[in-house]
C-alpha positions as CSV (number, residue, x, y, z in Angstrom):
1,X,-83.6,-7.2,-48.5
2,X,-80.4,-9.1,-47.6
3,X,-79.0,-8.2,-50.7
4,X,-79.5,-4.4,-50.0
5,X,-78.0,-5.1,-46.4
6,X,-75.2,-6.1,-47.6
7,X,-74.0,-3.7,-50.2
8,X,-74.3,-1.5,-47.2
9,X,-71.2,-0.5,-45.2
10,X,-70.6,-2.6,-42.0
11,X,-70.6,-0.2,-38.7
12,X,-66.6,-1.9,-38.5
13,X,-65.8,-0.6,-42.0
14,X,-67.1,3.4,-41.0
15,X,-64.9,2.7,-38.1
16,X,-62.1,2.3,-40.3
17,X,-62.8,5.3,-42.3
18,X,-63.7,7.2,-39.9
19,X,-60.3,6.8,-38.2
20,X,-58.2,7.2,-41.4
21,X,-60.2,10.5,-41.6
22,X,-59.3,11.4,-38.3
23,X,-55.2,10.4,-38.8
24,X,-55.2,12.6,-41.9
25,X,-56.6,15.5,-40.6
26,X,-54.3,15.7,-37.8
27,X,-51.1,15.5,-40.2
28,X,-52.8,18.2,-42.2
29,X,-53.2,20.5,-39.8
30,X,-49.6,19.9,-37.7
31,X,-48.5,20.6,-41.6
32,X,-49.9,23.7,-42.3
33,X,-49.1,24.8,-38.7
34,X,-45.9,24.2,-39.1
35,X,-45.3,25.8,-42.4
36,X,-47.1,29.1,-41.1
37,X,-44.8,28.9,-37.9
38,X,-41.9,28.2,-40.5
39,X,-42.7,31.0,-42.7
40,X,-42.9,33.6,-39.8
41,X,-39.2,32.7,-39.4
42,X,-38.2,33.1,-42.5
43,X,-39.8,36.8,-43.0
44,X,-38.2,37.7,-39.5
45,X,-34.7,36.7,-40.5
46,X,-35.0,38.3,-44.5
47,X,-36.1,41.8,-43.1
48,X,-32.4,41.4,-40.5
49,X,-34.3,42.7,-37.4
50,X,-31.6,44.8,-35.5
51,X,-30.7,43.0,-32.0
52,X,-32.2,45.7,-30.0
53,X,-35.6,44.2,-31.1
54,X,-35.4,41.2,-29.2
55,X,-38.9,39.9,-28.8
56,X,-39.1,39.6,-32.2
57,X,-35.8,37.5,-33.2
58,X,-37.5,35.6,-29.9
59,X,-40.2,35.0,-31.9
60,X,-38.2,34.5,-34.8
61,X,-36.5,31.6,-33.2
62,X,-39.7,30.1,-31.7
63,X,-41.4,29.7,-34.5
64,X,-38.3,28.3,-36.1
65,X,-38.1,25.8,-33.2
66,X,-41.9,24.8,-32.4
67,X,-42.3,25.3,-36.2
68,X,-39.4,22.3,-37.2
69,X,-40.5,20.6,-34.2
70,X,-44.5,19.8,-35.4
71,X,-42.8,19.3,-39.0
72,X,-40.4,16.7,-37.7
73,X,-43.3,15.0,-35.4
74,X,-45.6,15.1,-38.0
75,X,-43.3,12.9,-40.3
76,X,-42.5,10.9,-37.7
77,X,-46.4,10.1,-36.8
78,X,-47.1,9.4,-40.5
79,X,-44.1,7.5,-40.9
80,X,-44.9,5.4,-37.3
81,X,-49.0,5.0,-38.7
82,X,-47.6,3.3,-42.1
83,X,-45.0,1.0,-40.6
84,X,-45.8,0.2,-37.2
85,X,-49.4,1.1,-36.1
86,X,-50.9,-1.6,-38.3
87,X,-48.6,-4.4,-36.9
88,X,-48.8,-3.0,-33.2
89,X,-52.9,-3.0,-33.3
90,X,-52.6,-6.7,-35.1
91,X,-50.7,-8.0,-32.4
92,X,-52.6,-6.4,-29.7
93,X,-55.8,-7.7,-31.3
94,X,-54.0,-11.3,-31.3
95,X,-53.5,-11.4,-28.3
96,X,-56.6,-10.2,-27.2
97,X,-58.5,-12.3,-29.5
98,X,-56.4,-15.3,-27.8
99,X,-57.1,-14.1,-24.5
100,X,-60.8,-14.3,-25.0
101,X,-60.5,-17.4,-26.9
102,X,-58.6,-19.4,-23.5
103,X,-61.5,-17.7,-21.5
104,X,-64.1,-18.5,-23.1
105,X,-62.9,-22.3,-23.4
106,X,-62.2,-22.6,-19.7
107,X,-65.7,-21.1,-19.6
108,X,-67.0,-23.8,-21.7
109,X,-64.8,-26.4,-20.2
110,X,-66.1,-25.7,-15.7
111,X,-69.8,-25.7,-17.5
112,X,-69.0,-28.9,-19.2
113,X,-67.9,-30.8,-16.3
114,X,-70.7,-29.6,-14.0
115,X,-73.3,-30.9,-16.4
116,X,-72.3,-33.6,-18.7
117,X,-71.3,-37.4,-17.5
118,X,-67.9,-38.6,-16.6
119,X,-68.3,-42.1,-17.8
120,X,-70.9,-43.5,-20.1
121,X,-71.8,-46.9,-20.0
122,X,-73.0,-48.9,-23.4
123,X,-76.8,-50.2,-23.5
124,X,-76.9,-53.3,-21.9
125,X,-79.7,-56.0,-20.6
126,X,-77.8,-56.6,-17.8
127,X,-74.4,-54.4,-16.0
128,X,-71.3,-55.3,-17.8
129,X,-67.9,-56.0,-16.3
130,X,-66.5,-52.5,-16.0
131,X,-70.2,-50.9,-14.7
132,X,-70.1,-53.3,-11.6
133,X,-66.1,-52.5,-11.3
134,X,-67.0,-49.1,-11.2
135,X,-69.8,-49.2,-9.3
136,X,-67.9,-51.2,-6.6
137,X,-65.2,-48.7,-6.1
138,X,-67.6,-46.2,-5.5
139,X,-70.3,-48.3,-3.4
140,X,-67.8,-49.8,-1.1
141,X,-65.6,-47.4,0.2
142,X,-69.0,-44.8,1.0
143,X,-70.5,-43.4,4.1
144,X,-74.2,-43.6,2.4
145,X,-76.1,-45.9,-0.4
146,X,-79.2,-43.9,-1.4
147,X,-81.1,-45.5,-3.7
148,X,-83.9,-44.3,-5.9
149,X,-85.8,-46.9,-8.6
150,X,-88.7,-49.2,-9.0
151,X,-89.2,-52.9,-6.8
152,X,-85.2,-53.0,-6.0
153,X,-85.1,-56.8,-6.1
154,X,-81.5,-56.2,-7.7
155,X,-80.2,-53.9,-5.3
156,X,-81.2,-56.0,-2.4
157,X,-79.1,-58.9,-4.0
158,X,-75.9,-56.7,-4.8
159,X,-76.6,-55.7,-0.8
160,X,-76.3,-59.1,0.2
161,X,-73.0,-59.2,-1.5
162,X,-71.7,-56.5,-0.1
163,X,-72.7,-58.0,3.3
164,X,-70.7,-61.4,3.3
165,X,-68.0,-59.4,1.9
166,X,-68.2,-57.6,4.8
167,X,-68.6,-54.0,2.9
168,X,-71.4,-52.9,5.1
169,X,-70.0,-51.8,7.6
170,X,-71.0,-48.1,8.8
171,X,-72.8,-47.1,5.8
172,X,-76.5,-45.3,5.7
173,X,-78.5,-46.9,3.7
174,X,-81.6,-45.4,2.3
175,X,-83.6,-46.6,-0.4
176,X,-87.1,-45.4,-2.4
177,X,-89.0,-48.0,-4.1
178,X,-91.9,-47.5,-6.0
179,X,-95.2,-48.1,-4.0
180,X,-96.8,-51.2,-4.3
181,X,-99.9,-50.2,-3.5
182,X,-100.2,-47.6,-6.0
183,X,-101.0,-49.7,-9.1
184,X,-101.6,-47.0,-11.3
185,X,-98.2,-45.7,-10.8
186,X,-96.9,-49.4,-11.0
187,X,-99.3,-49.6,-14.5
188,X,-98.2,-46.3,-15.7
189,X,-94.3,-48.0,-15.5
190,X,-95.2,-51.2,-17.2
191,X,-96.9,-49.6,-20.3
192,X,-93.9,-47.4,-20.6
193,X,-91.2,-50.6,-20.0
194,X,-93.6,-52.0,-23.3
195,X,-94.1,-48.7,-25.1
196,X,-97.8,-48.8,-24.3
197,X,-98.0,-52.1,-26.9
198,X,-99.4,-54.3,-24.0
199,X,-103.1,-56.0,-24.0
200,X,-105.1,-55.4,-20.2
201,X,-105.0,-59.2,-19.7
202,X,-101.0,-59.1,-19.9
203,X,-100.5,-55.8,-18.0
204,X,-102.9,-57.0,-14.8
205,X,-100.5,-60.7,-14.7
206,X,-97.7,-57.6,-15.2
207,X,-98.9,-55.9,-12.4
208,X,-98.7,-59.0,-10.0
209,X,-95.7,-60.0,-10.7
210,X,-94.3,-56.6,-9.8
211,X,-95.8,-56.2,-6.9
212,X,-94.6,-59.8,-6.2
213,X,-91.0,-58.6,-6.7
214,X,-91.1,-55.7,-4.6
215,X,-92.3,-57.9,-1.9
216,X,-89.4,-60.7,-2.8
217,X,-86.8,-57.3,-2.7
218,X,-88.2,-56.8,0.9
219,X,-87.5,-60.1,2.5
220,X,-83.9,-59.9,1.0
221,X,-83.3,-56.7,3.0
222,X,-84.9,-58.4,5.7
223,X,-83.1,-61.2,6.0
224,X,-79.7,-59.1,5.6
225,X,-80.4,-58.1,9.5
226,X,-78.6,-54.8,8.9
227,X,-80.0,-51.5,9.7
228,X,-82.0,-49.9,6.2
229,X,-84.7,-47.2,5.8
230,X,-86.9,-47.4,2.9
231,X,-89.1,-46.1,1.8
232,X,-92.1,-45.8,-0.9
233,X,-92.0,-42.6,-3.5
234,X,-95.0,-42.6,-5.4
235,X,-92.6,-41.1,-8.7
236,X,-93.9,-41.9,-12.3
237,X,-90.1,-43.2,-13.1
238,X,-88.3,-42.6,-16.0
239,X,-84.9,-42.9,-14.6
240,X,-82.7,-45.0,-11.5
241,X,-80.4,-43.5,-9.6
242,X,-77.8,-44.8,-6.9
243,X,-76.2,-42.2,-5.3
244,X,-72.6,-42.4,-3.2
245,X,-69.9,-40.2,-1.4
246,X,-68.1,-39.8,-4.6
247,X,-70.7,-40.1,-7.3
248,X,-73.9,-41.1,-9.1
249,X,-75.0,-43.8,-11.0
250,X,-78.1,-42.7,-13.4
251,X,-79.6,-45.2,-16.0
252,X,-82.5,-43.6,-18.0
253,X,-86.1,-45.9,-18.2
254,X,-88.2,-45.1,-21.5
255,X,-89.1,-47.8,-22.4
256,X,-87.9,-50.7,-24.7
257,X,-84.0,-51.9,-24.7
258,X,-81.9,-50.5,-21.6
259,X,-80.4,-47.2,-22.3
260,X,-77.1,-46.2,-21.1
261,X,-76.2,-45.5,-17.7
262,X,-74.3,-42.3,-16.6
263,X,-71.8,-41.4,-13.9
264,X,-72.1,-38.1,-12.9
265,X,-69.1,-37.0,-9.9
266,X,-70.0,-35.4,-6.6
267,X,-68.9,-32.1,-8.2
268,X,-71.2,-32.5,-10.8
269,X,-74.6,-29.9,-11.1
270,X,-76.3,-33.0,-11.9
271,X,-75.4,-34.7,-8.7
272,X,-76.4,-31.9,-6.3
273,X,-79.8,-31.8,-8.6
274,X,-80.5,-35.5,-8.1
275,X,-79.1,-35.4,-4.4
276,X,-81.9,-32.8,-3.8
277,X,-84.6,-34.5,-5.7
278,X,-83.8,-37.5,-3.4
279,X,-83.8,-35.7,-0.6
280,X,-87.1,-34.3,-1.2
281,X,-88.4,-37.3,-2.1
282,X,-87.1,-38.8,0.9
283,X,-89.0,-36.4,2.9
284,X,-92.2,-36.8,1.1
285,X,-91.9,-40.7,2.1
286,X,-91.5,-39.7,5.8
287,X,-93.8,-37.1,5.9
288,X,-96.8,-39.5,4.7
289,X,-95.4,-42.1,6.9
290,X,-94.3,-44.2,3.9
291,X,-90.6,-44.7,5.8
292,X,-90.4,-48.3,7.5
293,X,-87.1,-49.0,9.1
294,X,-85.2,-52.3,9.0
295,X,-82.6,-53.4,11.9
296,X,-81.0,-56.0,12.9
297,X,-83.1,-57.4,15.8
298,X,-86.1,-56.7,13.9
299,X,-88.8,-60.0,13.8
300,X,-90.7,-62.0,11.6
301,X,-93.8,-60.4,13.4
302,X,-92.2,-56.8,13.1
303,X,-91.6,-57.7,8.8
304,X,-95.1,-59.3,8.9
305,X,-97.1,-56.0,10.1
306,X,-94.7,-54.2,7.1
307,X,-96.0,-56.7,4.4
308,X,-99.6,-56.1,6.0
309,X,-99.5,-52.6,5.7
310,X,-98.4,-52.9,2.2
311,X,-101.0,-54.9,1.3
312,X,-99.1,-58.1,0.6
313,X,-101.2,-61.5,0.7
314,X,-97.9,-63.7,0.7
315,X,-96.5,-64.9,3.7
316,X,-93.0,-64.5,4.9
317,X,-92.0,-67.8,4.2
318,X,-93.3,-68.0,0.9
319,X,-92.2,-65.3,-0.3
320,X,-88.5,-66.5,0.4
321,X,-89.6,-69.6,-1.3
322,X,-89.9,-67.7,-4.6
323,X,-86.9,-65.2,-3.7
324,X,-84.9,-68.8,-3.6
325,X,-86.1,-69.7,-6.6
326,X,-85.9,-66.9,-8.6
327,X,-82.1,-66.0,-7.1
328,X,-79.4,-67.1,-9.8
329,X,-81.7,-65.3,-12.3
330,X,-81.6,-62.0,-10.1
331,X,-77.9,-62.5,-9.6
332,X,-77.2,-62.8,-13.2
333,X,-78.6,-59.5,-14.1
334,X,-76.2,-58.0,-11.1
């Protein structure tokens, strides 16, 4: 069947044919036009006509004019279809050909930038020089910090940097952490951190701790007496994302080795799509009264009803016993 389709004529090649046809038939018949007009002439001038008979030497002489005339533009035509039509159309289909080529690359080029990453940053256990120098321009110098990921004991360390730097001034600061009183959804993200090759006695001691670190993460934004909402998504997680003014930062969780982190600009599609999903998110939080707001004046006894109603056993003090003793590891991996 292809062989058959193509020992047929392509619809471009009848084109072709078609229009050599056509050029043909046109200098055929401004030929034989010509000649008839030509040969009226010449009968009217061999028979002498006397001049008394002037309609007909008129139409002796225009036929010899409009007869000459179609001859001459005939030749011409021909002559202009051999020698110039072929380079005219080549160069007009060059440069139409180009024209379409720079559109469709500009095309290609917006569509690019709206959905791939600026930056990509190399798989990593822990953020590498040039990830927290990037991250720092962007985190400082912005109006909001939203934050969307699982326990945030890492992000409540780089906060508390930040703070005695004193880069925390007039910022909004919003952040999602996963519910620690969902365990299936805390379960769900441990199988998938260990590609599902975990035994139930490891997962449940799994479990704990990260419920433990979710807690620890809370007293750190506690004790930065600064003003925070957060809030608990319940979001099966397969990604992290911190958005800024200027930009996101989006780091992929499937399991295994850490995959490469993104940066995605403000301008970005895949900025306004996570921006959104926040967002809704956010709302979904509020709306099942999953929002708890931190400020500066708030109390141990204010914290301790937080803790209660997340169903945390630990006291306040002990949990910034463990927080204290697990810090230079958290701020390694920051």
């Amino acid at each position: 069947m292809d062989q058959l389709h193509n020992n047929q004529p392509s619809r471009i090649e009848i084109l072709k044919e078609n229009s050599k046809l056509t050029h043909w038939r046109f200098a055929i018949l401004g030929i034989i036009i010509s000649i008839i007009l030509i040969v009226i002439w010449i009968i009217l001038e061999f028979f002498k006509l006397p001049e008394r008979l002037t309609w007909l030497n008129f139409v002796g002489v225009f036929c010899q004019t409009i007869g000459t005339s179609i001859f001459a533009s005939v030749i011409f035509y021909y002559l202009f279809s051999a020698l110039s039509e072929k380079k005219i159309i080549k160069n007009v289909s060059e440069e139409a050909s180009k024209a379409a080529v720079d559109y469709a690359t500009d095309q290609i080029a917006k569509r690019f930038d709206e959905v791939m990453p600026h930056k990509i940053y190399p798989k990593t256990s822990k953020p590498q020089e040039e990830y927290n120098r990037d991250f720092d321009k962007n985190a400082i110098p912005s109006q909001i910090y939203n934050f969307l990921g699982d326990n945030g004991k890492f992000t409540s360390t780089r906060l508390y940097q930040y703070k005695i730097s004193g880069n925390l001034l007039n910022k909004t600061i919003n952040l999602l952490l996963l519910d620690p009183r969902e365990t299936d959804y805390i379960e769900a993200r441990i199988r998938t951190d260990y590609k599902y090759s975990i035994n139930e006695k490891d997962l449940r001691q799994k479990i704990l701790e990260y419920r433990q670190d979710t807690f620890i993460a809370l007293v750190g934004f506690f004790d930065l007496k600064i003003k925070i909402s957060i809030g608990f998504h319940h979001e099966h997680l397969v990604f992290r994302y911190e958005i800024f003014d200027d930009g996101m930062f989006l780091t992929y969780k499937i399991g295994g080795e850490a995959l490469n982190s993104f940066f995605y600009k403000c301008n970005s599609f895949m900025y306004g799509a996570f921006l959104t999903h926040y967002n809704q998110v956010f709302d979904s939080c509020d709306g099942l009264g999953n929002i708890y707001h931190f400020y500066p004046k708030m109390t141990d006894n204010d914290f301790q009803k937080i803790l209660k109603d997340l169903k945390c056993e630990i006291s306040i003090d002990e949990l910034r016993n463990i927080r204290n003793s697990k810090i230079n590891e958290i701020r390694n991996c920051v």
